[in-house]
C-alpha atoms as one frame of an Amber mdcrd trajectory, in Angstrom:
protein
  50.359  51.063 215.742  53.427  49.726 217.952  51.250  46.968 219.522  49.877
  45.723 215.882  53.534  46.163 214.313  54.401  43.999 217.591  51.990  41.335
 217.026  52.097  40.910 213.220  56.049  40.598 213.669  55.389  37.905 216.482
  53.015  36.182 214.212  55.705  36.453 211.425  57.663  34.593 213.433  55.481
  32.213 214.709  54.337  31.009 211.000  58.654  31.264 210.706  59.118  28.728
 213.131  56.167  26.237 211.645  57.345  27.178 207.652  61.085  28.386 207.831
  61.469  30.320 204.275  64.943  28.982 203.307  63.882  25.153 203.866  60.613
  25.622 201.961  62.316  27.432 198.890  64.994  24.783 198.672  62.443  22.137
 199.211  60.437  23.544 196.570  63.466  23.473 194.093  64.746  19.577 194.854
  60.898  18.736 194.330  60.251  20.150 190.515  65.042  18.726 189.931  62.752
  14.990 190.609  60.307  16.097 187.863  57.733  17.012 190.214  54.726  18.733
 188.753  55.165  22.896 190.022  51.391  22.636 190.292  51.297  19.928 192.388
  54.382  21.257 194.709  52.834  24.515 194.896  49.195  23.048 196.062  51.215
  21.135 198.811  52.748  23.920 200.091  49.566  25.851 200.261  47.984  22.672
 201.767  50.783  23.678 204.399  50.196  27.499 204.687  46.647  26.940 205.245
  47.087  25.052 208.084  49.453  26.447 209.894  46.639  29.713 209.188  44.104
  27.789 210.858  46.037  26.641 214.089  47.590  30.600 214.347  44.067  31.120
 214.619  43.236  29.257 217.336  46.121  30.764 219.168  45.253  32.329 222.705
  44.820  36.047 222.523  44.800  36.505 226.491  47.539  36.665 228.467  46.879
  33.933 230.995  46.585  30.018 229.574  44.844  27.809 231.812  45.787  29.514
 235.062  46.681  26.899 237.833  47.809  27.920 241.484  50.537  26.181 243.630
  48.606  27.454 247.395  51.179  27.218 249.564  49.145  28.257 252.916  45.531
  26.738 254.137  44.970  30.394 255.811  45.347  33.111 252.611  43.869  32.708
 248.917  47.837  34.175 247.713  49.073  31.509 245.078  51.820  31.211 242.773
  49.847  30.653 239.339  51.867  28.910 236.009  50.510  31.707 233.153  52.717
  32.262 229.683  54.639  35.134 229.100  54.099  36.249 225.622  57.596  38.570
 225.424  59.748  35.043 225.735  57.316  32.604 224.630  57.893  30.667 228.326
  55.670  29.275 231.246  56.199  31.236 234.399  55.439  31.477 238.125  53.525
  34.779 239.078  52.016  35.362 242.809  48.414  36.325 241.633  45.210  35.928
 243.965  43.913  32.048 243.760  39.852  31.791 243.426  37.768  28.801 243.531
  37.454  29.006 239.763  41.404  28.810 239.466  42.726  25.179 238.854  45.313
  23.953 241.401  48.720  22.696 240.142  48.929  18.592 241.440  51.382  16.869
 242.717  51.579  14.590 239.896  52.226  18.054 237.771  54.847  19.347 240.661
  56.527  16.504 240.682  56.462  16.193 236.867  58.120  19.358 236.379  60.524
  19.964 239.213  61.675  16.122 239.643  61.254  13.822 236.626  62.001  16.934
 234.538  59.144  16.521 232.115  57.851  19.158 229.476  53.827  18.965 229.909
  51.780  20.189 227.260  50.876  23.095 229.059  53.883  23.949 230.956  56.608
  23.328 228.660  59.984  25.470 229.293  58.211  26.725 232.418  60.444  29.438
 234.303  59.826  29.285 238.225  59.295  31.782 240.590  62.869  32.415 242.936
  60.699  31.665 246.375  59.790  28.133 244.422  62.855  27.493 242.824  64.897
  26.992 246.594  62.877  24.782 247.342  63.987  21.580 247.743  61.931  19.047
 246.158  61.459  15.434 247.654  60.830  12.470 245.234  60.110   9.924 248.511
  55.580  10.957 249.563  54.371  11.436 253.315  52.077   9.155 254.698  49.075
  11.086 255.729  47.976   9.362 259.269  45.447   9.744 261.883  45.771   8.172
 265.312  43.471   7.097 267.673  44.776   7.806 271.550  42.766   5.433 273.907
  44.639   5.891 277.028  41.839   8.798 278.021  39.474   7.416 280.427  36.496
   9.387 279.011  37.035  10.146 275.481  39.072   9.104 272.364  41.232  12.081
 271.197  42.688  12.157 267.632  45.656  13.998 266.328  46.664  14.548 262.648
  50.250  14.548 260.830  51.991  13.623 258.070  55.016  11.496 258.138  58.387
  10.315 256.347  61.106   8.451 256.706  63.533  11.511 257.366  61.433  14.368
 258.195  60.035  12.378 261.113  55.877  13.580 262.019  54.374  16.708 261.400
  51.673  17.475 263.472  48.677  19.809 262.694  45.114  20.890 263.209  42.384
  19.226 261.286  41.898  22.186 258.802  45.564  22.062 258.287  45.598  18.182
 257.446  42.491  18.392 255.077  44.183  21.185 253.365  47.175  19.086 252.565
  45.522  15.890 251.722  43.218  17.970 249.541  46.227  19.362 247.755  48.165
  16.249 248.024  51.241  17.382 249.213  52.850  19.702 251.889  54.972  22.259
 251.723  57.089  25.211 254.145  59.503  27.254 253.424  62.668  24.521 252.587
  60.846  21.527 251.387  58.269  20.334 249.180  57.086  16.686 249.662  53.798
  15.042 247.757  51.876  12.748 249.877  50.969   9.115 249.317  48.034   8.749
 247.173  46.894   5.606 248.736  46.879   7.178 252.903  44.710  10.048 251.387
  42.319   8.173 250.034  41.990   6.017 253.418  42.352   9.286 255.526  38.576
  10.646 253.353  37.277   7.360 253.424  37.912   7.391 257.770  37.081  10.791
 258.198  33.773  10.084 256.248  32.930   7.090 258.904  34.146   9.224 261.976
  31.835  12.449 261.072  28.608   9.878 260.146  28.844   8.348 263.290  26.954
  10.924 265.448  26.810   9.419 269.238  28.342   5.714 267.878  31.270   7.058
 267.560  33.068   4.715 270.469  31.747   1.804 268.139  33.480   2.914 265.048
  36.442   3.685 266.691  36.557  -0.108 267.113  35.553  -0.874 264.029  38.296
   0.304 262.946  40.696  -0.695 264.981  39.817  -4.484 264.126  40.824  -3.003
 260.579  43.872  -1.353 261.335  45.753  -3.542 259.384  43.518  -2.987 256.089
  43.414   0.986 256.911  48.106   1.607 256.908  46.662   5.343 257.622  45.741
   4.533 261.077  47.722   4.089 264.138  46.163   3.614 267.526  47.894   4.381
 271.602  48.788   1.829 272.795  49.766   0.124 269.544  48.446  -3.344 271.186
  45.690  -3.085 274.006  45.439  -5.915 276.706  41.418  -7.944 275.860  40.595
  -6.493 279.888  41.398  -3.365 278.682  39.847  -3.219 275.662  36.693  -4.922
 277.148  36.199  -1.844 279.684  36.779   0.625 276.884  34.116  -0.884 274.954
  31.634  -0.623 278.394  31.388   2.905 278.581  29.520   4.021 275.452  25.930
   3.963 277.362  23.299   2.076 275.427  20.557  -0.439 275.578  22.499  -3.928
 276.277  21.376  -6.602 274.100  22.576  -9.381 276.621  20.308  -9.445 279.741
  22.272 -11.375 282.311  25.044 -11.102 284.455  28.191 -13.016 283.524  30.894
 -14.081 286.205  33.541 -12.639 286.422  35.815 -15.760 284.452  33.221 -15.233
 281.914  33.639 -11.428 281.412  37.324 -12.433 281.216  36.213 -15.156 278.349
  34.378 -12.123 276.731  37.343  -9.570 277.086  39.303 -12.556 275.603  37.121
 -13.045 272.054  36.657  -9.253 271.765  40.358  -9.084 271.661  40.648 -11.837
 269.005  38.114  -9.984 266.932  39.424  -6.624 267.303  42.634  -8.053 266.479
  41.357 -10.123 263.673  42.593 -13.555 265.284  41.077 -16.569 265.499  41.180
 -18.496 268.650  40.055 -21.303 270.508  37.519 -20.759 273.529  38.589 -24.457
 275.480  36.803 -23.968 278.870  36.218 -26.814 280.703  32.545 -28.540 280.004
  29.679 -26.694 282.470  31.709 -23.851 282.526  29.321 -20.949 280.287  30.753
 -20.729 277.061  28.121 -21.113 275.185  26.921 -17.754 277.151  30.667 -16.065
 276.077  29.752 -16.202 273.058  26.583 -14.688 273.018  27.584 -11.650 274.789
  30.558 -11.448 271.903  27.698 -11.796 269.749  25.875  -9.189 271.158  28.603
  -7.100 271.691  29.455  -7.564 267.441  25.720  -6.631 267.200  25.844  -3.223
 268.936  28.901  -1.952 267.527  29.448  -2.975 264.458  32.839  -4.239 264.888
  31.937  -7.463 262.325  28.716  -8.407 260.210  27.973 -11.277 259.148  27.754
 -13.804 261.975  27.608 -17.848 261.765  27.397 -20.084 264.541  27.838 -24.086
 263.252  26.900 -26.678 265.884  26.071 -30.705 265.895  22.366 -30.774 264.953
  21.620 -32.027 268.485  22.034 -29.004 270.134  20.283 -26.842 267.777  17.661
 -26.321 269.680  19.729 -25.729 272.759  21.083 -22.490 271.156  17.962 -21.482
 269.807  16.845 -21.430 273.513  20.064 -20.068 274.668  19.532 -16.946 272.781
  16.112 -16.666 274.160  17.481 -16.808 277.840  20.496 -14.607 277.028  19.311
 -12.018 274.474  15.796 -12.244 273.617  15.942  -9.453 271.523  18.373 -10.930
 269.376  16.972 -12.757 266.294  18.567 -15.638 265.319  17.530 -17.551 262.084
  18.292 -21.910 261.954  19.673 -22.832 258.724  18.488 -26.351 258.763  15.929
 -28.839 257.807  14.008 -29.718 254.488  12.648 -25.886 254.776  15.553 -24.236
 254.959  15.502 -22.493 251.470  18.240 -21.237 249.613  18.907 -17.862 249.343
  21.872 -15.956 250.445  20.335 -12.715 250.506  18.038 -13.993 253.295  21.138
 -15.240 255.397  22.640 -11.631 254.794  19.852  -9.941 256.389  19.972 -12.503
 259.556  21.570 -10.594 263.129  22.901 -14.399 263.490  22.619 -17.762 261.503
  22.695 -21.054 263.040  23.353 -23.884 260.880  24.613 -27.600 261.118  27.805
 -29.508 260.431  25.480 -31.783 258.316  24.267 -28.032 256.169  27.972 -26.568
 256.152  28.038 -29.575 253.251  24.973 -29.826 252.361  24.829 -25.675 251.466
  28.658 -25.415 251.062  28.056 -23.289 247.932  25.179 -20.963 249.773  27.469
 -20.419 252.400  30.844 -19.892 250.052  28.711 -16.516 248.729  28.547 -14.754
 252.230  32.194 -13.349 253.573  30.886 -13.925 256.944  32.783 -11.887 260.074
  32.666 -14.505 262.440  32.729 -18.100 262.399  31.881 -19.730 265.177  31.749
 -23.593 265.579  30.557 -25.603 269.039  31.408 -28.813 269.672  34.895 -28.338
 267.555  36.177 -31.330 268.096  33.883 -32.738 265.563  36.671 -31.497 262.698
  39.442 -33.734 264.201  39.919 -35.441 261.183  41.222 -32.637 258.826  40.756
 -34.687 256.253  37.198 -35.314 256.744  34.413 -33.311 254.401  33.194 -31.029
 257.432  37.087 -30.096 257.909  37.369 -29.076 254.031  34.166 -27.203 253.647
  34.859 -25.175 256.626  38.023 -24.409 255.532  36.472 -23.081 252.583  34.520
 -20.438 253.972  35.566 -17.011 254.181  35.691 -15.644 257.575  37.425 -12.558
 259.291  37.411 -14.602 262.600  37.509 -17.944 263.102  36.781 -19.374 266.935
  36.292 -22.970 267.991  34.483 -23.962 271.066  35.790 -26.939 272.468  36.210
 -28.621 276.081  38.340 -31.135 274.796  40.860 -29.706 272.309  42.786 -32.948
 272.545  40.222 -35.509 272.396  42.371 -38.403 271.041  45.646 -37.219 269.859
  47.622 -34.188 269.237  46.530 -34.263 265.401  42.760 -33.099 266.966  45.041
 -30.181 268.030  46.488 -29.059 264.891  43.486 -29.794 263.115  40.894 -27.513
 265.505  43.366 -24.978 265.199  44.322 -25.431 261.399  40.943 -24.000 261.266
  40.653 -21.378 263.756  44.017 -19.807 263.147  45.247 -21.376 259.978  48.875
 -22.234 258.984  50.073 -21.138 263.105  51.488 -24.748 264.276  52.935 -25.073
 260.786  51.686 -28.039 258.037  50.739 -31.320 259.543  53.487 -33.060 258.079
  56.036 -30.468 259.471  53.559 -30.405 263.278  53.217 -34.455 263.041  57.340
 -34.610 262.871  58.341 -32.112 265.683  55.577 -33.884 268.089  53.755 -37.113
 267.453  55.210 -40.302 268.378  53.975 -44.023 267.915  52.873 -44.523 271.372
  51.139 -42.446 274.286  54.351 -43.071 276.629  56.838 -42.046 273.723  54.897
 -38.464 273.033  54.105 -38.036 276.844  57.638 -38.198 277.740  58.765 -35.682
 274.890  59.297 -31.943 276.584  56.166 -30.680 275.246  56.093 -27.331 277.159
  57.091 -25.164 274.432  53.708 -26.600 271.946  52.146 -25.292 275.066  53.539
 -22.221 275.338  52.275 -21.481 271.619  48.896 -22.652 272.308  48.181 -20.533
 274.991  48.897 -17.646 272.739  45.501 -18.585 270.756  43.461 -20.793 273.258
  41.605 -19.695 276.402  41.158 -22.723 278.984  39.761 -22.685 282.579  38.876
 -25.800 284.671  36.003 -25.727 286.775  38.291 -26.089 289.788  40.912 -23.253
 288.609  37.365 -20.919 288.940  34.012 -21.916 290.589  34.769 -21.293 294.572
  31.116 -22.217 294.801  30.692 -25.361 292.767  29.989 -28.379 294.393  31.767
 -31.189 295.217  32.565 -33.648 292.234  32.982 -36.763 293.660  34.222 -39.714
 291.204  32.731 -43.297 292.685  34.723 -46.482 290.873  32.493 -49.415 291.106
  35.109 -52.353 290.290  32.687 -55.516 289.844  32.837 -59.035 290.113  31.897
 -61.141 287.021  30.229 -64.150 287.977  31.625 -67.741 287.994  29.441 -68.248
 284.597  29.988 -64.701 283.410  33.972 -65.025 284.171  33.926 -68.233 282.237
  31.947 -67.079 279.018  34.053 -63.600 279.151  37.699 -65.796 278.793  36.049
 -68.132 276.862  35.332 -65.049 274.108  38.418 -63.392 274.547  40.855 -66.500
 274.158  38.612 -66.889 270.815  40.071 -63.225 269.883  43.797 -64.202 270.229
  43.685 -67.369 268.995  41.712 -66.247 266.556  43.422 -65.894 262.612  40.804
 -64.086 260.725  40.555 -60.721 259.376  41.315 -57.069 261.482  37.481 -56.328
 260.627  36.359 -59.516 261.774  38.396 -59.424 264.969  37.335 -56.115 265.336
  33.698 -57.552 265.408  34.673 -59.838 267.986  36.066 -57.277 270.086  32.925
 -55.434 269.814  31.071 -58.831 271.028  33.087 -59.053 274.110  32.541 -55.182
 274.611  28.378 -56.251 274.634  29.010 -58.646 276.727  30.220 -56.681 279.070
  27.192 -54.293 279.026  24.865 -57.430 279.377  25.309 -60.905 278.535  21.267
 -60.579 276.791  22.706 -58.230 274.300  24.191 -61.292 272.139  20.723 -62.557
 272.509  18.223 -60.209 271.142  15.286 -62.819 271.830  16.362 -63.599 275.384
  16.964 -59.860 275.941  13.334 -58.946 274.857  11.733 -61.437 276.869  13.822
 -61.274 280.384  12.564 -60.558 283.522  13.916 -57.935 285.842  15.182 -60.614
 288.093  16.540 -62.459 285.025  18.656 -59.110 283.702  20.207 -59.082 287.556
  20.696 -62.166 288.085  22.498 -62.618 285.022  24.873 -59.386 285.117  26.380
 -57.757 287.986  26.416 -54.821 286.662  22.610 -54.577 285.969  22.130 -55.570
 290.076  24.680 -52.653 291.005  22.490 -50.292 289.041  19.006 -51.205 290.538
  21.213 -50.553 294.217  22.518 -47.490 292.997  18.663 -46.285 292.261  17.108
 -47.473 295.384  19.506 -45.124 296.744  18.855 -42.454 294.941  15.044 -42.909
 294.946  15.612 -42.687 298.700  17.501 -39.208 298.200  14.538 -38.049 296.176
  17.283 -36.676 293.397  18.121 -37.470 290.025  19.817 -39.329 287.580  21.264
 -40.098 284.188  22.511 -43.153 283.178  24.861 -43.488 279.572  24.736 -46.550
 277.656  25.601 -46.802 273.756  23.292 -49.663 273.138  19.924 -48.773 272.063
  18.450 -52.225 273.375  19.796 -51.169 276.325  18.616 -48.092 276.508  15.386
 -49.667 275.125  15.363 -52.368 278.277  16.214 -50.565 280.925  13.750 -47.906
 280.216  11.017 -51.084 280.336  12.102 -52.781 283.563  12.924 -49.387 285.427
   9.263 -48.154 284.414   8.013 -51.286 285.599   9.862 -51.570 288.834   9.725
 -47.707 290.387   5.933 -46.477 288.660   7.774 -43.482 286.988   8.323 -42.400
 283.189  11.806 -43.110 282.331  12.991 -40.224 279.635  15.721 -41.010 277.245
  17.376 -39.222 274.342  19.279 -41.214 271.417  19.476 -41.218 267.528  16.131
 -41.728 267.220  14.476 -39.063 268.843  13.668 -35.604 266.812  16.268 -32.726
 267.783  13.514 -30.450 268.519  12.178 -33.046 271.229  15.186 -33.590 273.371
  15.436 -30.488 275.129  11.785 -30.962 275.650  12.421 -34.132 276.918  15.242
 -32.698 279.337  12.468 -30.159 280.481  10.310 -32.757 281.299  13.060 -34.506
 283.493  14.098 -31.998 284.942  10.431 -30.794 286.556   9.961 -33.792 288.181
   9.609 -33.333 291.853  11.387 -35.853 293.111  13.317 -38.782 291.837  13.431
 -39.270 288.394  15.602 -41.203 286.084  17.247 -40.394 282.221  18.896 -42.742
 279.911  21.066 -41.242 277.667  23.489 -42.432 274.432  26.942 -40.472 275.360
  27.328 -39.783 271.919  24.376 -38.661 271.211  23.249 -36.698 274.132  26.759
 -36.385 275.608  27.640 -32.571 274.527  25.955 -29.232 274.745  23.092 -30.295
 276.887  22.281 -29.018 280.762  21.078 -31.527 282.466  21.851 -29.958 285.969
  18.565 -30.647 287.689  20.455 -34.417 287.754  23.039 -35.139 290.785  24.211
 -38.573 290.045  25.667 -39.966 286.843  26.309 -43.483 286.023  28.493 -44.758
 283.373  27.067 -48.164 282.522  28.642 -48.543 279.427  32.555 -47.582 279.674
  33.949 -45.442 276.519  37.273 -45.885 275.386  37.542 -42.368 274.847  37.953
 -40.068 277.665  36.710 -37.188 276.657  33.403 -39.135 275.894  33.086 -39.583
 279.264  34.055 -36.189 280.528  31.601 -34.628 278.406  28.697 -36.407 279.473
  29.581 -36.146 283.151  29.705 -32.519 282.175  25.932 -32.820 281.474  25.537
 -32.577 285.195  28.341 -31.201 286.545  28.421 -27.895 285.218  27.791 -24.246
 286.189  24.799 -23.773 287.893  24.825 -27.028 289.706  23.876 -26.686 293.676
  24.220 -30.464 294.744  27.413 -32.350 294.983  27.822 -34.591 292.050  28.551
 -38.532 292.709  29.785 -39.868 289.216  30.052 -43.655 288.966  32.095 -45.547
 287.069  31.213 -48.915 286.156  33.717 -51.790 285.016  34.670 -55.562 285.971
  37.922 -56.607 287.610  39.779 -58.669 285.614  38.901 -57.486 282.063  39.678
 -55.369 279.737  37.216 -52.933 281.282  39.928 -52.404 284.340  42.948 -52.153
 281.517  40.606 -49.224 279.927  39.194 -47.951 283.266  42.813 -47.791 284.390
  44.013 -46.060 281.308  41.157 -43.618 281.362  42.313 -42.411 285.123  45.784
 -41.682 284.357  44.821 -39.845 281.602  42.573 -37.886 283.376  45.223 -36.846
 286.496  47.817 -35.758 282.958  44.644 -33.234 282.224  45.850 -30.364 284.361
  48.496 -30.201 281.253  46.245 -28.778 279.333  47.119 -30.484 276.120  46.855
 -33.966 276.657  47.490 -36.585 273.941  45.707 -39.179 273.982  46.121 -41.328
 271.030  42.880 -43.451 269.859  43.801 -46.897 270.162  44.455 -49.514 267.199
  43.665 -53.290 267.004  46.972 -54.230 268.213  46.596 -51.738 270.825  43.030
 -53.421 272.127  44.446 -56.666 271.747  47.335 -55.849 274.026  44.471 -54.578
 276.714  42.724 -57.781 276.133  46.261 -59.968 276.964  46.609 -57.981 279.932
């Protein structure tokens, strides 16, 4: 009878606290004083009653509401559970056994209670246990954080902790850290803290990768650690790992190589070097001399992204001259590999097909072309040969690139200063964006009107910064065994007749008061003329006789001496001229003259046919003789079955000419080189020869400006 007297009376007062009898009666009473109708109060009020019947109804009849456990210990199911305590109408803390079934208390609801001093719905007036109630409760969360120690020679060892601000790290076992991060915060016998929301959902998400990795695990380790800076959670020993070290870590995981060959050992430094910029998610800029492998640095990186993982999503852009040359790089390097040319009429046009690619090797021409194809893909690498080609950054190639999202960005250049310290800022404006600051701000600190005014500036600390991002080794800084390289000037006589024609031109040219473009033109003329005299005369030029072509032009007579030489030898040579009836000529008359097929490569021939056409050189027994367009076949090709190289036509660009000299003098070459440089006293050929070599001996500097010259400038060389 007690216990029913007991809860009738508590239900009394219950419906007393919802309906309190003296506010009802006197509400009652002001309601019928306003002419209320009594019927209408009294229906109201029952409206009331019946309600507050319905929701005493619903109220619990067990003792515990909603049980939730605060675990304070990974090791025993003891709890301290929030329940409500009829006798006092409160929320308190009872130690009760904690089963799966039991809800846990979170830290949202902890800190709710204890710090922000919140009622909850279910927890309102909630009376805490005396153990809980010392505690001292922390408003600031751990970070939970895993780190990688890579200082073992054999293994990778992890440890686990959580860590703040004051309380320093807390170390633990695994078990111990999941149990924490599963409760989401931690807790001993002082101090409770929650822990950061954010480093528990990256610790699951790592853990997850680490315990699906099964014998990969090096691999994902590294994956990783190119993330670090996405995954806060993470922290690795050392904090920053030398490229040589990092490179022999990545070694030891045994597994089938997908790059066959051996590399030297400058070009397993190279590949140490771009691993490091990818783990570290930097762009760089590979600027190896010409000849010396990098094309084959970057396909063991590639390889090396291939088998573990460390980026997806790989793009290689390079002039569509060379490629074929890749294609058959790949095939030498790492057959297995499959690489898929973006290019051509047939290229189609789905990015789902470029996804599923191990490596994609498109054109400058189809980074344009396809800029939207390509804009769909967040590619991990971007790779681009020949780099110099986006010297102009404002030039469309420059922009679309630009616009393409890549993790790392790495230019392949053996000129990174090819006419001026803009090329500079532009090649690495893409690779690693925004580090030599804005042009305007770059162009101000360094660039000066004239060669001599920038040369003389103190430019050691722009090179000090560069190194930081760019990798360069000259041939002679690494090959013990390369051959000889052996630069031949050939300083030529014009003619009486010649002599007089060439002055008469170039007195035409200063005197002359007609446009920049048409002066230009003239300029050009004189630069013909220089070639060959026949050039200005297409007829005559179709129509001459070998004896006619040397008779008329010393340095046509020169060349036929320089072959007989060779022929002698029994080696090879190439021969650069930008003039396709040159090219078109010579081939002719040196057909005629030593009864052997004269190859050539220029515009017009098909990209797929020019390595086929270097083949076909280059299996010659014997002499044999090449005619090439510097601009055209001047980069990315190996032409080292050739020993000699003659530069017939003179470019006014260095680098030109270093790069097609580099077609034979290059790794793997077993013969000395002779290079020879053609050019007639007295003209603007020695002004520009002359140039050319003291640019070349300011090369060991690494960055070299060399600022692409201006009408005024040519005229100047033309006055000389």
């Amino acid at each position: 009878m007690e216990r029913k007297h007991n809860k009738k009376e508590e239900l009394n007062n219950f419906l007393e606290g919802l309906l309190p009898s003296d506010n009802l009666e006197e509400a009652i009473e002001i309601l019928i004083k306003e002419g209320k109708n009594p019927e209408a109060v009294i229906q109201q009020v029952m409206g009331r009653v019946n309600r507050a019947i319905k929701k005493a109804q619903s109220f619990p009849k067990q003792k515990h509401l909603g049980v939730k456990g605060i675990q304070k210990s990974e090791t025993s199911n003891k709890g301290i559970a929030i329940i409500y305590n009829y006798e006092n109408n409160q929320f308190a803390l009872e130690e009760i056994e904690l089963t799966e079934e039991k809800e846990r208390v979170t830290a949202e609801e902890i800190y709710s209670l204890r710090l922000a001093k919140k009622q909850l719905d279910n927890y309102a007036n909630a009376v805490w246990q005396e153990e809980l109630q010392a505690l001292k409760y922390k408003k600031f969360p751990l970070k939970a954080q895993l780190r990688f120690h890579l200082e073992q020679e054999d293994v990778v060892e992890l440890s686990f902790f959580v860590k703040g601000t004051l309380l320093g790290e807390i170390p633990m076992s695994r078990a111990e850290f999941e149990h924490w991060i599963t409760l989401g915060y931690w807790m001993d016998e002082k101090q409770w803290y929650p822990i950061e929301k954010e480093s528990i959902e990256q610790i699951k998400e790592v853990l997850n990768i680490l315990d699906n990795a099964g014998d990969q695990i090096l691999q994902k380790v590294f994956w990783l650690y190119a993330r670090r800076k996405k995954y806060t959670c993470l922290s690795f020993v050392p904090e920053e790992i030398e490229p040589v070290e990092l490179h022999q870590l990545s070694e030891k995981q045994q597994r089938e190589k997908l790059f066959t060959k051996e590399l030297y050992d400058y070009q397993e430094f190279g590949l140490a070097w771009l691993k490091g910029r990818c783990l570290n998610l930097e762009g760089g800029i590979l600027g190896d001399d010409m000849g010396l492998g990098k094309t084959a640095q970057v396909i063991a990186l590639v390889c090396w992204l291939l088998e573990s993982g460390t980026l997806e999503n790989l793009l290689i852009v390079v002039p569509s001259t060379l490629l074929e040359n890749w294609k058959r790089e790949f095939q030498f390097f790492a057959p297995k590999v499959k690489t898929h040319i973006h290019h051509g009429a047939y290229r189609g046009g789905s990015h789902k097909r470029l996804n599923e690619q191990d490596v994609v090797i498109t054109s400058y021409s189809m980074i344009i072309n396809d800029q939207y194809l390509f804009n769909k893909i967040d590619w991990g690498l971007i790779v681009l040969d020949e780099a110099s080609l986006i010297k102009n950054h404002h030039s469309e190639r420059h922009i679309a690139l630009k616009g393409i999202s890549g993790e790392v960005r790495i230019a392949m250049t053996g000129t990174p200063v090819e006419n001026s310290l803009k090329d500079l800022w532009s090649i690495t404006d893409f690779s690693n964006e925004g580090y030599l600051e804005s042009f305007e701000e770059f162009k101000k600190t360094y660039i000066r009107k004239s060669v001599n005014e920038t040369l003389e500036q103190d430019l050691s600390d722009l090179k000090k910064r560069v190194d930081k991002i760019m990798l360069r080794r000259k041939k002679e800084d690494v090959l013990d065994n390369l051959p000889d390289r052996i630069d031949i000037p050939q300083a030529l006589s014009l003619q009486a007749f010649e002599s007089e024609c060439y002055h008469h031109r170039r007195n035409e040219i200063l005197k002359s008061k007609e446009s920049k473009g048409k002066i230009l033109k003239m300029i050009m003329d004189l630069r013909m003329y220089t070639t060959h005299p026949f050039l200005l005369d297409k007829e005559r030029l179709q129509k001459a006789s070998l004896k006619e072509m040397t008779s008329n032009c010393q340095k046509m007579e020169r060349t036929l001496q320089l072959l007989d030489e060779i022929k002698e030898r029994k080696e090879k040579v190439i021969i650069f001229t930008e003039y396709l009836d040159m090219i078109d000529k010579m081939k002719e008359l040196f057909e005629a003259k030593y009864k052997k097929e004269v190859f050539h490569i220029d515009g017009r021939i098909d990209i797929p046919e020019r390595q086929g056409a270097i083949d076909k050189f280059s299996a010659q027994e014997g002499f044999s003789m090449m005619v090439l367009n510097p601009r055209t076949a001047g980069m990315g090709l190996n032409i080292t079955s050739a020993n000699h190289v003659i530069h017939y036509t003179r470019q006014w660009n260095p680098a030109l000419e270093e790069q097609a000299s580099a077609r034979a003098y290059r790794n793997k070459q077993t013969k000395d080189v002779n290079i020879y440089y053609m050019y007639y006293v007295d003209t603007i050929e020695e002004v520009i020869d002359k140039r050319l070599q003291e640019k070349r001996e300011l090369s060991d500097q690494v960055i070299v400006p060399i600022e692409e010259m201006d009408i005024n400038e040519i005229l100047n060389f033309i006055k000389e």
